[in-house]
C-alpha positions as CSV (number, residue, x, y, z in Angstrom):
1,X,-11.9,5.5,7.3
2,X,-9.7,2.7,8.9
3,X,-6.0,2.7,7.9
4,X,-4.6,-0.2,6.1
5,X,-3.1,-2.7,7.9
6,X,0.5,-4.2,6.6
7,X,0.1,-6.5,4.3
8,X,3.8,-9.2,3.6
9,X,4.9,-7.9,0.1
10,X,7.2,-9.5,-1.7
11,X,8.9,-7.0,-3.9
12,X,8.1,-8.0,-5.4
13,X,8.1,-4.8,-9.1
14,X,7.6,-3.1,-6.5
15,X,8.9,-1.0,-6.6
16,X,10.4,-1.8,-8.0
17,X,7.3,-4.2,-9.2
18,X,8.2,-1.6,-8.9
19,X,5.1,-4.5,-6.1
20,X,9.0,-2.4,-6.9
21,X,8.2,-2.1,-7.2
22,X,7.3,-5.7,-9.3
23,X,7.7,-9.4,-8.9
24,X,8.9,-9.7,-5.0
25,X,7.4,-8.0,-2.1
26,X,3.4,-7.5,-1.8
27,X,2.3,-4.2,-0.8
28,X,1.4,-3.2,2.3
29,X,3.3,-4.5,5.0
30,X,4.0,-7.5,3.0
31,X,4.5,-3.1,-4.3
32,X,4.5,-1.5,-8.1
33,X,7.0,0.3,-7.9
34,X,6.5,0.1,-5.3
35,X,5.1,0.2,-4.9
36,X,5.8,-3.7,-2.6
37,X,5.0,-10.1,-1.8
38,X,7.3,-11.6,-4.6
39,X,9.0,-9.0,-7.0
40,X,6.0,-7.2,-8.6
41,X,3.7,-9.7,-9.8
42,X,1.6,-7.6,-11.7
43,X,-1.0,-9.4,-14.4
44,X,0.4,-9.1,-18.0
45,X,-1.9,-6.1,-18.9
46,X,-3.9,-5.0,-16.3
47,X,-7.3,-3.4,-17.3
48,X,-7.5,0.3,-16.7
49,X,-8.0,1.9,-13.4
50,X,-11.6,2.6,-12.5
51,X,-10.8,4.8,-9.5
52,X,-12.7,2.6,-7.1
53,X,-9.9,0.5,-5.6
54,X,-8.7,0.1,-2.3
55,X,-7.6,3.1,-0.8
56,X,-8.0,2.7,3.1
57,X,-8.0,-0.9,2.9
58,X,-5.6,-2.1,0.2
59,X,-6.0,-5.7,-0.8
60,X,-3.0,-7.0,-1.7
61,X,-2.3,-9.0,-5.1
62,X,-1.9,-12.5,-5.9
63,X,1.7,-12.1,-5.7
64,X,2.3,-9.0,-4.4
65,X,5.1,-7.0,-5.0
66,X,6.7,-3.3,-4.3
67,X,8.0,-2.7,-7.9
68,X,5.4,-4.3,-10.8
69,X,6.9,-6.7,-13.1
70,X,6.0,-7.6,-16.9
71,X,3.8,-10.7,-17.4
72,X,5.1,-14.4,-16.7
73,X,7.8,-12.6,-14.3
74,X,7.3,-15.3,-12.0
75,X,7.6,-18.1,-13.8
76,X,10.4,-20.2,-13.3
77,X,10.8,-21.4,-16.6
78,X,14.3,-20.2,-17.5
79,X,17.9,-19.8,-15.7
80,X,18.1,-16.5,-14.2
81,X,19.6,-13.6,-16.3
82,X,23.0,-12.0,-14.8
83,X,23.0,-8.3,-15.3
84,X,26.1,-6.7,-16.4
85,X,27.0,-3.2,-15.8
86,X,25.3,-0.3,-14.1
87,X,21.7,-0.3,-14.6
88,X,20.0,3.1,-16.2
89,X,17.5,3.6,-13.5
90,X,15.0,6.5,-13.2
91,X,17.0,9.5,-13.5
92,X,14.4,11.4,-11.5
93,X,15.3,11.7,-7.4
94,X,13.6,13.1,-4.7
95,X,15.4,15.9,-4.8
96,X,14.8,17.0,-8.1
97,X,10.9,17.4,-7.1
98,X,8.9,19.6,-4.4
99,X,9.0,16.8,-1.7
100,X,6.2,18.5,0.1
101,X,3.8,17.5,-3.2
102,X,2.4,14.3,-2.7
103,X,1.4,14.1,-6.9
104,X,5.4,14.6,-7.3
105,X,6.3,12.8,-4.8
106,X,3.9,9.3,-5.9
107,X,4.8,9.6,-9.4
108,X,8.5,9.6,-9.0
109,X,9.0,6.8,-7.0
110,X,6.4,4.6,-9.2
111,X,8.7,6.0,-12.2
112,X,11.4,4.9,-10.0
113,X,10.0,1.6,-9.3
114,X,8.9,0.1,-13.1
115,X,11.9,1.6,-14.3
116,X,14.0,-2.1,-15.5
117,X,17.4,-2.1,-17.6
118,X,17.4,-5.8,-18.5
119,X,21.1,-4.7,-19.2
120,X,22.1,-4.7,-16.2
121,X,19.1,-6.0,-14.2
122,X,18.8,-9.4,-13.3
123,X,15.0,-9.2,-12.7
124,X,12.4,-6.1,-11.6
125,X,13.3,-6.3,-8.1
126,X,16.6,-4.7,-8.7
127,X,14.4,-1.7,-10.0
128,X,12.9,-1.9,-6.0
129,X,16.1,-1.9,-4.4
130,X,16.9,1.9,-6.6
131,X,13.5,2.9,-5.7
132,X,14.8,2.6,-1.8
133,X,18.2,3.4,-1.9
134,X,17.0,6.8,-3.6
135,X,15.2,7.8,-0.6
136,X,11.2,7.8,-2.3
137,X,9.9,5.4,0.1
138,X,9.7,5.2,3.7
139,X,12.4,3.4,5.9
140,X,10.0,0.5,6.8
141,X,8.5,0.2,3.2
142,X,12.4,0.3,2.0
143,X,13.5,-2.1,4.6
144,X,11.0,-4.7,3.5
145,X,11.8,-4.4,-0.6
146,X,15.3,-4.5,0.6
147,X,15.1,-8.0,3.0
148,X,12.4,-9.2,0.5
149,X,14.5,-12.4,-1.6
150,X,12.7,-13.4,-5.1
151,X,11.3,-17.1,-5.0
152,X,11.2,-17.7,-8.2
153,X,12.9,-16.4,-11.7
154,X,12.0,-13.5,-14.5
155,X,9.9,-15.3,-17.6
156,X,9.7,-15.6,-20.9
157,X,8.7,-11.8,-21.7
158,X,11.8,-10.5,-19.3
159,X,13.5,-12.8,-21.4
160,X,12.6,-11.2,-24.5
161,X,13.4,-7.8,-23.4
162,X,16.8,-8.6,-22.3
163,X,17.6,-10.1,-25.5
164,X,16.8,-6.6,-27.0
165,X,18.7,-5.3,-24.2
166,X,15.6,-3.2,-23.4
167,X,14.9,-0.8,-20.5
168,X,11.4,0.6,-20.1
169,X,9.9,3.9,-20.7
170,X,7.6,4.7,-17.7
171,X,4.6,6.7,-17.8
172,X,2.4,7.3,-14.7
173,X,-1.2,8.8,-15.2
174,X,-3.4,9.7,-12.1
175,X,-6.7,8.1,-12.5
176,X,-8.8,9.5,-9.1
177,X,-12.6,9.6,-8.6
178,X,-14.6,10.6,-5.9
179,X,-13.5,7.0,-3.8
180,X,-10.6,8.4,-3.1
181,X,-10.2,10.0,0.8
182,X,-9.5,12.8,1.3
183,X,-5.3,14.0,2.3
184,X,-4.5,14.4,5.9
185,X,-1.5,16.1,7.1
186,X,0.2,13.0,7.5
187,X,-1.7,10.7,5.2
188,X,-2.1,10.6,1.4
189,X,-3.5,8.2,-1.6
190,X,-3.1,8.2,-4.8
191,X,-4.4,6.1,-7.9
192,X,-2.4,6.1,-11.2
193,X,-2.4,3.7,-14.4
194,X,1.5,3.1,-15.0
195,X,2.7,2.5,-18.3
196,X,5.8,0.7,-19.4
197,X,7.1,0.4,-22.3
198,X,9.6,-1.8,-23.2
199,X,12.9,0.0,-25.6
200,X,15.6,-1.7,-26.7
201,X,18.6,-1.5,-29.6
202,X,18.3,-1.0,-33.2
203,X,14.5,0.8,-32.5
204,X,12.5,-2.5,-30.8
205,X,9.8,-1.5,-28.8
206,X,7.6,-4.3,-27.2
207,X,3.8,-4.4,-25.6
208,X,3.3,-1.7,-23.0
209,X,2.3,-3.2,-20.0
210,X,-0.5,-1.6,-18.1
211,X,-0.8,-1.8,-14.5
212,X,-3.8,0.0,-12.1
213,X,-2.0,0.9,-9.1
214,X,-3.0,2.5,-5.9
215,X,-0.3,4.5,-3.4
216,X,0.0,5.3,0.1
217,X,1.9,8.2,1.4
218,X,2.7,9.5,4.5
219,X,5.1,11.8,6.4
220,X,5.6,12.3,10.7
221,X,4.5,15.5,10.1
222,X,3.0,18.2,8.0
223,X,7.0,19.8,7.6
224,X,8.3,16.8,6.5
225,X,8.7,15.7,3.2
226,X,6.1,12.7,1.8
227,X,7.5,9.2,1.2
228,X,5.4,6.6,-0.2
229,X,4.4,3.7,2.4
230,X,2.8,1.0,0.6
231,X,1.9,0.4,-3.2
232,X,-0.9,-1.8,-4.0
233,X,-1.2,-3.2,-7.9
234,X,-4.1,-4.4,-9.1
């Protein structure tokens, strides 16, 4: 099967929207997160992952992003929230998991990636730029989320959650079918549904968002550890 060719991603939640990904950086060369064009621009509740999307030959979102972010992220309908303090990111690292597992290795850094504090954040694509300085992506996938700048600011629904002061509660599910090609040495993908659920004080809990995202990984050589490479929401 061909490999996929870089897309621009804006992380853009990437991955973090994330994708970061994510409402920045696409995936690909141009997620989620990221995953990844703008931060994460992930739709509001995407429908759930058939296992039939583009492995080889990625097609990046609208938006596209490394780390996903929640719906109406890019609308620039309000001033930009300033995060305060230090942000409660994933608490999971590379090290913590087997890095030679690709499954551990995917789900980390897409834990990584949608994991917002609105706290501290100032939009998903801060989530990205933890997802890369953790070390779960590769350098040229981190490079990207990290040179990727935001065009435009959260929306209303980041809004709401940071008036709750909420953070999200991340759950990634693999969702594979026969599609999917087979691993390589070097080369690995990886579908997952990705749950987030916004958490803030006093007990509020908003909508989930549900994003169908679809992960590359990759590694020089079959002793080193996998990174992921591109994330693709959809």
């Amino acid at each position: 099967m061909t490999s996929p060719r870089t897309r621009i991603s804006a992380v853009a939640a990437t991955v973090l929207t994330l994708g970061l990904l994510a409402g920045g950086c696409g995936s690909g060369d141009g997620g989620g997160g990221g995953g990844g064009g703008e931060d994460v621009r992930t739709a509001p509740s995407a429908p759930p992952a058939t296992g039939t999307g583009p492995y080889p030959t990625p097609t990046p979102p609208p938006t596209g992003s490394a780390s996903a972010a929640p719906p109406g992220a890019d609308a620039p309908a309000r001033p930009r929230p300033t995060g305060t303090g230090e942000a409660r990111g994933s608490t999971v690292r590379p090290e913590d998991i087997d890095p030679a597992d690709a499954d551990k290795v995917g789900e980390g850094a897409l834990t990584a990636l949608w994991t917002y504090d609105t706290a501290a954040d100032s939009g998903p694509h801060d989530a990205g730029l933890r997802a890369a300085d953790a070390g779960w992506l590769t350098e040229a996938y981190a490079d990207r989320l990290r040179a990727h700048q935001p065009q435009s600011v959260p929306g209303a629904q980041w809004q709401e959650w940071a008036e709750h002061g909420a953070r999200t509660a991340v759950v990634p599910e693999k969702t594979e079918d026969a599609a999917k090609p087979p691993d390589s040495e070097t080369e690995a993908w990886r579908q997952w549904t990705v749950t987030a659920t916004p958490e803030g004080r006093e007990g509020w809990k908003g909508e989930p968002v549900v994003s169908a995202v679809y992960v590359q990984l990759t590694r020089a050589t079959a002793d080193e550890p996998w990174r992921v490479a591109d994330v693709t929401v959809r």
